[in-house]
TIDREN-530802 format. One record per residue (C-alpha): x, y, z; residue in three letters; residue number from 1. Coordinates in Angstrom, 2 decimals, padded with zeros to 5 digits, always signed. Layout:
<sites>
<site X="X" Y="Y" Z="Z" rest="Ala" nr="NUM"/>
...
</sites>
This chain:
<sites>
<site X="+000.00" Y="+000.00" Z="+000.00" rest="Unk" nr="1"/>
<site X="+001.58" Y="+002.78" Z="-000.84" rest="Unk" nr="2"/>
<site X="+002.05" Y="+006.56" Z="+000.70" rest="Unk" nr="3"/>
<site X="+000.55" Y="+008.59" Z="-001.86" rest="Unk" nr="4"/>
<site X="-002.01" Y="+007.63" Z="-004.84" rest="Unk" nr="5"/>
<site X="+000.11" Y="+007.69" Z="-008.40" rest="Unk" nr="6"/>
<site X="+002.00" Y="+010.62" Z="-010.15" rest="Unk" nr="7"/>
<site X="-001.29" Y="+010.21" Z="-012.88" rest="Unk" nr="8"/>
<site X="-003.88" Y="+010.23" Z="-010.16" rest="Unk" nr="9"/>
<site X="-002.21" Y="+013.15" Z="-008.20" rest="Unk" nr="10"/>
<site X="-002.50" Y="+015.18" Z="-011.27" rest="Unk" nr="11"/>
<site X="-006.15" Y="+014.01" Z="-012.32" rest="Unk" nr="12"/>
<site X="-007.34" Y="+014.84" Z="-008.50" rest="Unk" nr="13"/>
<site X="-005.99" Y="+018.09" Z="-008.59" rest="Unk" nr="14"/>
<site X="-006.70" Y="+019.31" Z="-012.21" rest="Unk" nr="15"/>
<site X="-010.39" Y="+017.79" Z="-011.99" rest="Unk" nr="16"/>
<site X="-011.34" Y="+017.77" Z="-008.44" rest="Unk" nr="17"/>
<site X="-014.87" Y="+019.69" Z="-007.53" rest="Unk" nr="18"/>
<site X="-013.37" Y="+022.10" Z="-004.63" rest="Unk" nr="19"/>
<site X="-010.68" Y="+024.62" Z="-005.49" rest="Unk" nr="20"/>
<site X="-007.40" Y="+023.68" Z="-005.15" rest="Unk" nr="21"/>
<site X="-004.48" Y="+026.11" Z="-004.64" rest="Unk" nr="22"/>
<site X="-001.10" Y="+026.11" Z="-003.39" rest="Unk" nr="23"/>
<site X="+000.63" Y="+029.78" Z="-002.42" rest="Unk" nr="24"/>
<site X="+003.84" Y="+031.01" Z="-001.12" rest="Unk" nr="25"/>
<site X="+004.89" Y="+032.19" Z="+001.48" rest="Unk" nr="26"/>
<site X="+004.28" Y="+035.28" Z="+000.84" rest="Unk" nr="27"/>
<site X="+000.73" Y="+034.27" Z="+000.11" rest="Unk" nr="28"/>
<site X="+000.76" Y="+034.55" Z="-003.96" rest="Unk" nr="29"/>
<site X="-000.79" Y="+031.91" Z="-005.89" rest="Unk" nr="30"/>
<site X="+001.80" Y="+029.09" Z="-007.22" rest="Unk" nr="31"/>
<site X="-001.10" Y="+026.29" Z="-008.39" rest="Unk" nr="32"/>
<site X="-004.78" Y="+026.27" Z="-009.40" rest="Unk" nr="33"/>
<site X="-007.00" Y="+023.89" Z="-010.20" rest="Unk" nr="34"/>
<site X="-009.80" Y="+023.74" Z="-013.26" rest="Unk" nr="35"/>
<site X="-012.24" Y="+024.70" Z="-010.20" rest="Unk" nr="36"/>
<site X="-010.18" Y="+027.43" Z="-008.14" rest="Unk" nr="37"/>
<site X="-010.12" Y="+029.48" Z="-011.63" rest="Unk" nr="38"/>
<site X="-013.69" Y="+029.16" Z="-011.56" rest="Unk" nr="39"/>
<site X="-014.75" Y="+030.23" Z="-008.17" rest="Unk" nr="40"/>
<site X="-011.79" Y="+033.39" Z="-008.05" rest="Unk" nr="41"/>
<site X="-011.15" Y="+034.27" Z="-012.35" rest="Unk" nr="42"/>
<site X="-008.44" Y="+035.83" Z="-012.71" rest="Unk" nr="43"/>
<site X="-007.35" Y="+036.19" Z="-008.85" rest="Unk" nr="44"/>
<site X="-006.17" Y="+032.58" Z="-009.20" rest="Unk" nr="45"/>
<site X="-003.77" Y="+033.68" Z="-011.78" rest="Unk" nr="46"/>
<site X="-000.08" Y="+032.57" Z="-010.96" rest="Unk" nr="47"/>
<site X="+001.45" Y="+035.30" Z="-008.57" rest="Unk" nr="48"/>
<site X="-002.00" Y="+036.81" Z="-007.22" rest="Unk" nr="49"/>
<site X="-002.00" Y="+037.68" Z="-003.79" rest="Unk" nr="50"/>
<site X="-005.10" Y="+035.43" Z="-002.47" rest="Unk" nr="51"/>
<site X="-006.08" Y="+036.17" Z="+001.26" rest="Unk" nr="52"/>
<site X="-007.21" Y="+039.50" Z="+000.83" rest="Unk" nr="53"/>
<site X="-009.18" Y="+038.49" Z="-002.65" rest="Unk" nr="54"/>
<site X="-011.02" Y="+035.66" Z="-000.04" rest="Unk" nr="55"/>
<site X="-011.34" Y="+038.36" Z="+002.47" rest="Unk" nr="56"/>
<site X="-008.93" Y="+036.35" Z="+005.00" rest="Unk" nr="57"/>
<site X="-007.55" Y="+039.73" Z="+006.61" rest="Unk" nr="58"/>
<site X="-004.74" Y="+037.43" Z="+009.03" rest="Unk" nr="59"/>
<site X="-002.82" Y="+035.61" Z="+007.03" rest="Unk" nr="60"/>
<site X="+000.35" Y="+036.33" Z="+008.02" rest="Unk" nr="61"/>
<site X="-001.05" Y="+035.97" Z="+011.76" rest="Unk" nr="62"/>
<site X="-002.05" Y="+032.18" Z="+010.09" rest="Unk" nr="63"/>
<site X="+001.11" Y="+031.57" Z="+008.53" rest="Unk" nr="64"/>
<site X="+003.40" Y="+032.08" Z="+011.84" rest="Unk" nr="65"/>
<site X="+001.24" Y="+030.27" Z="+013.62" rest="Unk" nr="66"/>
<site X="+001.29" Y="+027.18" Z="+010.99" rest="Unk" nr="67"/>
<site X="-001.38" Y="+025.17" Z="+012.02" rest="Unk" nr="68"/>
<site X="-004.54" Y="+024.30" Z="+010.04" rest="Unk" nr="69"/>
<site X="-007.11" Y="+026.03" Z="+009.76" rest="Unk" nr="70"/>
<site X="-010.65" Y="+024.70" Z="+008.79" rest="Unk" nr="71"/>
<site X="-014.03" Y="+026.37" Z="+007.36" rest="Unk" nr="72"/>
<site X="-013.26" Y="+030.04" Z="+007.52" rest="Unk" nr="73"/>
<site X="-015.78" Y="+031.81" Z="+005.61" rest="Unk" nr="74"/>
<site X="-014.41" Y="+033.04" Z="+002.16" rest="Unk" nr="75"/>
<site X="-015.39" Y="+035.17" Z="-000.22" rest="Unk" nr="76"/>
<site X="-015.49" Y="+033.93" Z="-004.38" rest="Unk" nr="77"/>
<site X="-015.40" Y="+036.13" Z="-007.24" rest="Unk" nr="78"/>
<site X="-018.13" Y="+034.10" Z="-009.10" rest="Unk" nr="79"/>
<site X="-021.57" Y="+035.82" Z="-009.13" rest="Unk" nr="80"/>
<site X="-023.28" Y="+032.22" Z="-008.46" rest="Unk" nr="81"/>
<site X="-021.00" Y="+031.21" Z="-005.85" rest="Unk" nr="82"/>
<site X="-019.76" Y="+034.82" Z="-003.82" rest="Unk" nr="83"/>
<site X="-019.85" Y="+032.92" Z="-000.89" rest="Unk" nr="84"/>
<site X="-017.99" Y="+029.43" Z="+000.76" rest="Unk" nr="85"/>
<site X="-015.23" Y="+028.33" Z="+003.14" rest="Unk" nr="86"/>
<site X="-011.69" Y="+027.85" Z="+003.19" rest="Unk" nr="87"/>
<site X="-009.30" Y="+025.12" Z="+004.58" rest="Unk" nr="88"/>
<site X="-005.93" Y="+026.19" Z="+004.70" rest="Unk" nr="89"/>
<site X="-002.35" Y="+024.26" Z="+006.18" rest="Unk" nr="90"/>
<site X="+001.28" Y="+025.10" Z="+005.68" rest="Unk" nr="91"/>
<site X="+003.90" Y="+023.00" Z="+005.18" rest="Unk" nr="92"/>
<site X="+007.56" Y="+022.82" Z="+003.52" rest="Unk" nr="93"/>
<site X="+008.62" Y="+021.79" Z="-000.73" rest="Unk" nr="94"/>
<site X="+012.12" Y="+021.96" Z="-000.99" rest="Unk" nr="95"/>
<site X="+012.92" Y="+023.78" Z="+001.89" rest="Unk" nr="96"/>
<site X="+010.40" Y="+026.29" Z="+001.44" rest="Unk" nr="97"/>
<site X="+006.90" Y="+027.37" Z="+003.46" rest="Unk" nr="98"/>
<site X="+003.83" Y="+027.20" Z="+001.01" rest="Unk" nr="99"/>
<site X="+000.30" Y="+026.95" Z="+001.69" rest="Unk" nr="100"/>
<site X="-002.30" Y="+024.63" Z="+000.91" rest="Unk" nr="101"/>
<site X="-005.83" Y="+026.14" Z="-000.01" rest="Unk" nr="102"/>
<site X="-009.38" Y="+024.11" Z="-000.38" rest="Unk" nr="103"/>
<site X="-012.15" Y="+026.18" Z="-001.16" rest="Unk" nr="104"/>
<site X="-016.10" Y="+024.96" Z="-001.06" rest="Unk" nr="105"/>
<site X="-018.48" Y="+027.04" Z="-002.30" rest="Unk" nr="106"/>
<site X="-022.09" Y="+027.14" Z="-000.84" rest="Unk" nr="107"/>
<site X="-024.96" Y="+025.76" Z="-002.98" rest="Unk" nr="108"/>
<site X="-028.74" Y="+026.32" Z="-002.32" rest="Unk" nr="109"/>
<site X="-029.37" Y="+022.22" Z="-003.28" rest="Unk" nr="110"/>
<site X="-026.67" Y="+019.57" Z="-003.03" rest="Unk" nr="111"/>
<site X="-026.32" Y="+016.81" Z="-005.65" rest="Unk" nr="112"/>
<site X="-027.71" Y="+014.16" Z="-005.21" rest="Unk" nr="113"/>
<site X="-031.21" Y="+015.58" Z="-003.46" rest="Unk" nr="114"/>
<site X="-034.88" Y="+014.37" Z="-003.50" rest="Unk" nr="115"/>
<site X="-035.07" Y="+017.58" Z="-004.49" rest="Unk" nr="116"/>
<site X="-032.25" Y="+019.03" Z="-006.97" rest="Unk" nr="117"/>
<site X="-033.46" Y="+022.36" Z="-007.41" rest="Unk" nr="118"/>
<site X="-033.44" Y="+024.87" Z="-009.69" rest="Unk" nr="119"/>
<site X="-031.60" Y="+028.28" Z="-009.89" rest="Unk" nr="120"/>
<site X="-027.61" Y="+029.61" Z="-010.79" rest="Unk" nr="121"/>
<site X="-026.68" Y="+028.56" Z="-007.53" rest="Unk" nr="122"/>
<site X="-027.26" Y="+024.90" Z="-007.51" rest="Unk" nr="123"/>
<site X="-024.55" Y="+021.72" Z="-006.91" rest="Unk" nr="124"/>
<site X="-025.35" Y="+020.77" Z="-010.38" rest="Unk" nr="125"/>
<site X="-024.78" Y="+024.75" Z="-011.76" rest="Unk" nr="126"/>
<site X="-021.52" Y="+024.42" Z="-009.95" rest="Unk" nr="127"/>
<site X="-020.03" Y="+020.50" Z="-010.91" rest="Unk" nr="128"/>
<site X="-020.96" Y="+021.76" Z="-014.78" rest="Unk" nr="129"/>
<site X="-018.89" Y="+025.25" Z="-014.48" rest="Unk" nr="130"/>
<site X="-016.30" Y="+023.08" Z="-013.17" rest="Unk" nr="131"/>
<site X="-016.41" Y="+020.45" Z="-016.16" rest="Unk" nr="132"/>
<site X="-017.12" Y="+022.73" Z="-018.79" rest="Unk" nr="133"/>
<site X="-014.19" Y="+022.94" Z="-021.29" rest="Unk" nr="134"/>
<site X="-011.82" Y="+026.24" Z="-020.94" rest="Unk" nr="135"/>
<site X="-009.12" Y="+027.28" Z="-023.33" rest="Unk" nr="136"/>
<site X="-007.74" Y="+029.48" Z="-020.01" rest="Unk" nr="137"/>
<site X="-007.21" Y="+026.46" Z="-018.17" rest="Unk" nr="138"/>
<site X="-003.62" Y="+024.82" Z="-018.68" rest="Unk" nr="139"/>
<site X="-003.76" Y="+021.45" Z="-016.76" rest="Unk" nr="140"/>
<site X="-000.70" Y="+020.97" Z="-014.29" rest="Unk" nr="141"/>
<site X="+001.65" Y="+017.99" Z="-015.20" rest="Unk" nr="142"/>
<site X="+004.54" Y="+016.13" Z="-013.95" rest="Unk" nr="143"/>
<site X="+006.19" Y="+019.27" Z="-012.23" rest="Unk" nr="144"/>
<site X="+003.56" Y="+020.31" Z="-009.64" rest="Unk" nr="145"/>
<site X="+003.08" Y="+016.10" Z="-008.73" rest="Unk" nr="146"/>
<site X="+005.76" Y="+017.48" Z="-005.50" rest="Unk" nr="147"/>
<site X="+003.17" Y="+020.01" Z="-004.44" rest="Unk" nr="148"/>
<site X="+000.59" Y="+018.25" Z="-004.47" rest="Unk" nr="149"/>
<site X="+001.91" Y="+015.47" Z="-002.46" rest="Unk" nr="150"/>
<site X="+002.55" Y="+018.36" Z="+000.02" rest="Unk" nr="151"/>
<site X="-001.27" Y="+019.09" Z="-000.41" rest="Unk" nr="152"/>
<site X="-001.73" Y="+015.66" Z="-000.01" rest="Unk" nr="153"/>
<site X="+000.30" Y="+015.93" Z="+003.40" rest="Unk" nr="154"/>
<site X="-000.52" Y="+019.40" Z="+004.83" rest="Unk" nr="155"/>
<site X="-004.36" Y="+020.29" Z="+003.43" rest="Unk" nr="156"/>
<site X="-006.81" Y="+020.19" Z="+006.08" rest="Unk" nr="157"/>
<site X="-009.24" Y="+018.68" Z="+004.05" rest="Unk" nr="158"/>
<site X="-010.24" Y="+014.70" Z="+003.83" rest="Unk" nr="159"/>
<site X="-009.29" Y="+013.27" Z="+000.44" rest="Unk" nr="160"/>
<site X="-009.85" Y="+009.64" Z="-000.18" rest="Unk" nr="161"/>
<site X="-009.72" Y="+007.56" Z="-003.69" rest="Unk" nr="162"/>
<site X="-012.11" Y="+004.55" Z="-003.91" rest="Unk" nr="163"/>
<site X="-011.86" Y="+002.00" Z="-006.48" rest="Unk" nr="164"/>
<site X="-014.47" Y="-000.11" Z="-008.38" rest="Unk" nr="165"/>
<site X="-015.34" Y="-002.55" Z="-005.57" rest="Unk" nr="166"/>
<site X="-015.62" Y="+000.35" Z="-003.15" rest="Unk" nr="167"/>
<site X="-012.36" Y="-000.58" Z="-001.78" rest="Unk" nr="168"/>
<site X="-010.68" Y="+002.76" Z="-000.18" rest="Unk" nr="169"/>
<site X="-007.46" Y="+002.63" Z="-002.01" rest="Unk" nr="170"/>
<site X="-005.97" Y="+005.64" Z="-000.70" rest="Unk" nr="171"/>
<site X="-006.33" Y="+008.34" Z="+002.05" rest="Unk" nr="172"/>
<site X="-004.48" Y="+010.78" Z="+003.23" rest="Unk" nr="173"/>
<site X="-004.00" Y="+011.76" Z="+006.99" rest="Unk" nr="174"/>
<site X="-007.46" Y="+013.91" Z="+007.56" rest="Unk" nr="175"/>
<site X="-008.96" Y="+011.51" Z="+006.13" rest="Unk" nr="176"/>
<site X="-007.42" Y="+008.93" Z="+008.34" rest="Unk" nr="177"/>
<site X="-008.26" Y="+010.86" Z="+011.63" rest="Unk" nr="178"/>
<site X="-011.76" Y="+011.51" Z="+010.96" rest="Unk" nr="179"/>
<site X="-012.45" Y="+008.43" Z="+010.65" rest="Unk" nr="180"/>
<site X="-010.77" Y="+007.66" Z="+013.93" rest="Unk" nr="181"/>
<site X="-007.85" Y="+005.27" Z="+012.57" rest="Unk" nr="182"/>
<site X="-004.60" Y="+007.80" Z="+013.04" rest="Unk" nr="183"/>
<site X="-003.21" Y="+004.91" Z="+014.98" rest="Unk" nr="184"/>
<site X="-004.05" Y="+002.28" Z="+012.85" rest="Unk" nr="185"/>
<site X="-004.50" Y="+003.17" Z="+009.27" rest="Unk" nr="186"/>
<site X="-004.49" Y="-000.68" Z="+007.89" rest="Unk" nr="187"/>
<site X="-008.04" Y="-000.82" Z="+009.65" rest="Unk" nr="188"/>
<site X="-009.50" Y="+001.76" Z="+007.02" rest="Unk" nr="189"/>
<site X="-006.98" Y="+002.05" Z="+004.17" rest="Unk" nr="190"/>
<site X="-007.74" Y="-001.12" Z="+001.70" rest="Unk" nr="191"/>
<site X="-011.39" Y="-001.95" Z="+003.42" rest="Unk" nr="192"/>
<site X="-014.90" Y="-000.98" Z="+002.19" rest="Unk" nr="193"/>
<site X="-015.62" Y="+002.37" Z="+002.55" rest="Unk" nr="194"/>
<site X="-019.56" Y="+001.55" Z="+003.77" rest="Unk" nr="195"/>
<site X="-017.93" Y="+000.88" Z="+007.05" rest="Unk" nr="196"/>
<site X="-017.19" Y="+004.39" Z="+007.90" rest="Unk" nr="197"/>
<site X="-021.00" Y="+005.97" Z="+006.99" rest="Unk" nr="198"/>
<site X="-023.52" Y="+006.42" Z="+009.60" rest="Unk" nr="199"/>
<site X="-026.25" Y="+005.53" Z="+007.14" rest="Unk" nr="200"/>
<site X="-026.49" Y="+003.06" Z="+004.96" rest="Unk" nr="201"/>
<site X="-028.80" Y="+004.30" Z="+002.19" rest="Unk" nr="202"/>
<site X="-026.69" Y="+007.16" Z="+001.56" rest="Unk" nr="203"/>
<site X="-023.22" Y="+005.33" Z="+000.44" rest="Unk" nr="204"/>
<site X="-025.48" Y="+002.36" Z="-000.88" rest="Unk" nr="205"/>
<site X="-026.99" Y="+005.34" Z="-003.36" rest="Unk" nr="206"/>
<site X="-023.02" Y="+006.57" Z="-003.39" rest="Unk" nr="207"/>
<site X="-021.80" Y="+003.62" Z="-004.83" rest="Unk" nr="208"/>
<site X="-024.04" Y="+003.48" Z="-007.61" rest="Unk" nr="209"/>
<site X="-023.40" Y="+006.89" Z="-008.54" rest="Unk" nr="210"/>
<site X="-019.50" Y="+006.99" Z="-008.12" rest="Unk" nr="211"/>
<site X="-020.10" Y="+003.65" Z="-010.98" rest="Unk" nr="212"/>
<site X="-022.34" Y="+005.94" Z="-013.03" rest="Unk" nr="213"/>
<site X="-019.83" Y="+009.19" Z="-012.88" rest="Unk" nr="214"/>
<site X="-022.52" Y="+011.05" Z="-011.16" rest="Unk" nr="215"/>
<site X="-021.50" Y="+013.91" Z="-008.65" rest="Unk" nr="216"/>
<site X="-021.91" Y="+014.35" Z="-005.03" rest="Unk" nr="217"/>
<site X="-021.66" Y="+017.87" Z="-004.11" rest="Unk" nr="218"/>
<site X="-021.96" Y="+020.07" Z="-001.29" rest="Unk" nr="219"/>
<site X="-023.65" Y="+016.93" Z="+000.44" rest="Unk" nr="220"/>
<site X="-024.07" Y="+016.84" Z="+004.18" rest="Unk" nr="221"/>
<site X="-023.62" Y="+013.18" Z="+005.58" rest="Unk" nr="222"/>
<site X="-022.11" Y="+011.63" Z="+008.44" rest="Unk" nr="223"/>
<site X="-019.18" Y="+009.41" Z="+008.72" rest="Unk" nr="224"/>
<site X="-018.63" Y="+007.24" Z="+011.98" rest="Unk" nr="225"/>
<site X="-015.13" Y="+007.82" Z="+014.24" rest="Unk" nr="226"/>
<site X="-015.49" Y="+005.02" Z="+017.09" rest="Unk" nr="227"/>
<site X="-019.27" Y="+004.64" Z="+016.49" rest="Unk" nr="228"/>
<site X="-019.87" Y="+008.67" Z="+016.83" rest="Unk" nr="229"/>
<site X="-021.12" Y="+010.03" Z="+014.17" rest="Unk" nr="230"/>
<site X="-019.04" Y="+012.71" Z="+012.96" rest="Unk" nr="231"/>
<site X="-020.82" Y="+015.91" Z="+010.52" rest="Unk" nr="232"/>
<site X="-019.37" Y="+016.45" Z="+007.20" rest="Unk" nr="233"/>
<site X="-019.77" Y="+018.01" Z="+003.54" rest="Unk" nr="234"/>
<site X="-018.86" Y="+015.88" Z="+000.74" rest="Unk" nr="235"/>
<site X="-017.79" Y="+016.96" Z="-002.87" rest="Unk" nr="236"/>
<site X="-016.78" Y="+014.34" Z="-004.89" rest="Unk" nr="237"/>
<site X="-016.44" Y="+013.17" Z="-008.48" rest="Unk" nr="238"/>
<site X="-015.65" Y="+010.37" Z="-010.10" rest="Unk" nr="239"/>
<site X="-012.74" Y="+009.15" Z="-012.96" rest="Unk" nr="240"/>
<site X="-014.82" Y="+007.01" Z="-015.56" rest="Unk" nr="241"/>
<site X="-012.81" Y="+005.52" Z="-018.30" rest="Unk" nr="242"/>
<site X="-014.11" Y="+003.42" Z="-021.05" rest="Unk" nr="243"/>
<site X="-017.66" Y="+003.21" Z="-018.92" rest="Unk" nr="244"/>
<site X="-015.85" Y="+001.75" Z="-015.95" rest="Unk" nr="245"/>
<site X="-014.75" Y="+003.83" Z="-012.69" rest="Unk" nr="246"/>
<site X="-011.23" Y="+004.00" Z="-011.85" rest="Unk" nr="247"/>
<site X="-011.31" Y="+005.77" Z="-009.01" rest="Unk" nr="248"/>
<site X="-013.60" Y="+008.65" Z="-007.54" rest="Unk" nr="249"/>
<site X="-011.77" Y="+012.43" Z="-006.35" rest="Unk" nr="250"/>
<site X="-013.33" Y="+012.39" Z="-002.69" rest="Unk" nr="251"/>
<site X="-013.20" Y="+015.45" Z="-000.70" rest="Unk" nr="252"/>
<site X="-014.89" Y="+015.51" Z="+002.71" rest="Unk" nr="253"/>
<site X="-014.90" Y="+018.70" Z="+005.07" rest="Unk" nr="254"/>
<site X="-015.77" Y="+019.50" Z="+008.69" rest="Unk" nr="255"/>
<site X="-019.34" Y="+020.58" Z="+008.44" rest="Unk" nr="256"/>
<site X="-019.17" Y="+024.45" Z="+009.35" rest="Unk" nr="257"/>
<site X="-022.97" Y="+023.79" Z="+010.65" rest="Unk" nr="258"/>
<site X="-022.63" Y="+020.41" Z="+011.70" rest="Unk" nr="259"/>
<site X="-026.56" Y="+020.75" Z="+013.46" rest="Unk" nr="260"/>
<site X="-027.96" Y="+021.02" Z="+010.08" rest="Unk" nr="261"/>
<site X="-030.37" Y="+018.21" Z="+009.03" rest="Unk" nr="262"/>
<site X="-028.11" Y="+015.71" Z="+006.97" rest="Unk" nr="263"/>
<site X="-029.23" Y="+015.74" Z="+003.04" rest="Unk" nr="264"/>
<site X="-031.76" Y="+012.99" Z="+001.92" rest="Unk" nr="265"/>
<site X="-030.63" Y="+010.74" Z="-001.25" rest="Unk" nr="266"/>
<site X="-032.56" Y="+009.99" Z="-003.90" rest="Unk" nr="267"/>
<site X="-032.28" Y="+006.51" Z="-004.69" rest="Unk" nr="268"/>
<site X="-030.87" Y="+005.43" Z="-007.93" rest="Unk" nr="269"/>
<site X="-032.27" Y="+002.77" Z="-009.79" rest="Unk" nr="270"/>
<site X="-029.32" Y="+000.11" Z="-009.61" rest="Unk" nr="271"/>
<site X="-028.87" Y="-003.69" Z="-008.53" rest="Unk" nr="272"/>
<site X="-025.90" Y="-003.42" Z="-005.58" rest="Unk" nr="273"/>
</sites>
């Protein structure tokens, strides 16, 4: 099992994932941005943008001494549909040098999936199809930011886990790992079933049926289990389909910010599990 997913899945999670990815310096200017970064923040995701102030995070160098993570604080985006979300950030060292690791979630008014979808600009389906829609602006990263993103990988306070085919969790990273309550023992999550670690069972039942059909899960509140407490998070997460068959999905899963909310209903697909 090893540390980090491939040099070809690094890149695809980061290029195609559903929150915005970015890594600054230390000096806070942007040095990577993902496909959905450019579209919450235009051209203030541009390489060498100073990004705090644009998100309206007024202490970053207050942050940045201290060098711990720091989870859900409330962002501003410079997409009319989505002015409005949360930011993760951590800090951590490439070469020698401080950088920081950004994930961004914007708020929708209906997740994906819902009983309910919705409609309006503002929707989890609005948002997953800005973020796939084709862009001549956006340059995918390749082989030379795979070492930043491994630092992502390593210093992001955000979940990310990669699940393959059979629902296996192939690979996690250490969020991931402690919400789920196995810091000490990752064996006992990595490389099992990922149904183990819901609180209900109708939601990652419906999951795995839609991760197989490449069908988003946005913005979705849900709750995973840490030592049989159920623990509140939001879920954006997309799927790698090749040749109709899932190779892995992009999970991310954050600390709910309102983790009293009712969780989101499914709406069952239409599948033999």
């Amino acid at each position: 099992m090893s540390t980090y997913p491939s040099p070809e899945q690094l890149l695809d999670l980061f290029n195609w994932a559903s929150p915005g990815m970015l890594v600054t310096d230390a000096d806070g200017a942007v040095v990577l941005a993902n496909k959905a970064a450019t579209e919450l923040l235009g051209d203030t995701a541009a390489a060498g943008t100073p990004l705090a102030a644009a998100l309206g995070v007024d202490d970053y160098d207050a942050l940045l001494a201290a060098g711990t993570p720091v989870e859900n604080r409330e962002a501003r985006f410079a997409n009319p549909d989505f002015a409005s979300g949360y930011a993760n950030i951590g800090f951590g060292e490439v070469d020698g040098r401080i950088y920081g690791f950004w994930a961004l979630r914007p708020v929708t008014t209906h997740p994906t999936p819902s009983p309910t979808p919705g409609e309006g600009p503002s929707t989890a389906q609005v948002w997953i199809n800005q973020v796939d829609r084709s862009s001549d602006s956006y340059a995918p990263v390749g082989a030379e930011a795979v070492r930043f993103i491994r630092a992502y990988y390593d210093h992001c306070p955000v979940a990310i886990h990669l699940i393959e085919e059979d629902g296996t969790v192939a690979h996690a990273n250490w969020k991931d790992i402690s919400i789920v309550g196995a810091s000490a023992q990752p064996e006992t999550y990595v490389g099992h079933h990922i149904r183990r670690i819901y609180a209900d069972q109708d939601v990652v039942e419906d999951f795995l049926g839609r991760w197989g059909e490449d069908a988003p899960i946005i913005d979705f509140r849900a709750d995973f289990l840490n030592n049989g407490e159920r623990v509140p998070v939001v879920i954006f997460s997309t799927a790698k389909v090749e040749d109709d068959r899932l190779k892995n999905t992009r999970c991310f899963v954050f600390p709910d910010s309102h983790p009293h909310r009712e969780r989101d209903k499914v709406r069952a697909l239409d599948l033999n599990f």
